[in-house]
C-alpha angles and dihedrals in degrees: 000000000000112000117205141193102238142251152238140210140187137191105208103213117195126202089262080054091242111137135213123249137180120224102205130166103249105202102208094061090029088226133111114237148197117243144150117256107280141153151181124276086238089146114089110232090008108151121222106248090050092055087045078056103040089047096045082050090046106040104026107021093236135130123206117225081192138027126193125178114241105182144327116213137142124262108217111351099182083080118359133060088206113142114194117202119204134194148173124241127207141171094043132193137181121262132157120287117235110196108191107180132044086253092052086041084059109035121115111227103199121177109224132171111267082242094062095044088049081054093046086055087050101044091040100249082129122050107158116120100217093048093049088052093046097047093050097048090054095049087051095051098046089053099049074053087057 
């Protein structure tokens, strides 16, 4: 069994309803993917909601004016106790990023419609788990809000 720390996600949502994501190398798959801003819970006593703030701040240089949680769950519980938070962020503004490791100094934030990302889930351009969970949950929620 690993244990882990925790993490947290979060799908920056912008008035057009685009969204921010991050494009990082990710060693063990030697591939570079898309994702949305995440981190580990490597504070003690963080709560979620300030890590979702701190790592929105760090990877994509936004601020939310608003988070609400989309969904909790654990990422591979064969072997890990790792329980991933996500929430959606809304009211954004601009604020200096603040990459901290080689993998953040290199990463790609690109703004693209909520459709194409969807699309990027369904053609296999995105392949995280977390970002898959999270983009789906958004879209769901944004159409039970018509």
């Amino acid at each position: 069994v690993v244990h882990h720390p925790g993490a947290v996600g979060v799908v920056p949502v912008h008035e057009d309803g685009s969204v921010t994501l991050v494009r990082q190398y990710r060693a063990p798959v030697d591939a570079d993917l898309w994702e949305v801003p995440a981190g580990l819970r490597d504070v003690d006593g963080e709560p979620t909601a300030a890590t979702a703030e701190r790592e929105l701040a760090e990877e994509a240089g936004l601020r939310a004016e608003r988070l609400d949680h989309l969904v909790t769950f654990h990422n591979s519980p064969g072997f890990s106790d790792e329980e991933l938070v996500v929430y959606e962020a809304t009211g954004l503004t601009e604020v200096p990023d603040d990459r901290q490791g080689i993998e953040e100094q290199h990463m790609l934030v690109a703004r693209v419609p909520l459709s194409e990302a969807l699309a990027m889930v369904d053609d296999g351009r995105i392949t995280d788990a977390k970002t898959v969970i999270a983009l789906l949950a958004v879209a769901r929620r944004r159409m039970s809000r018509g």
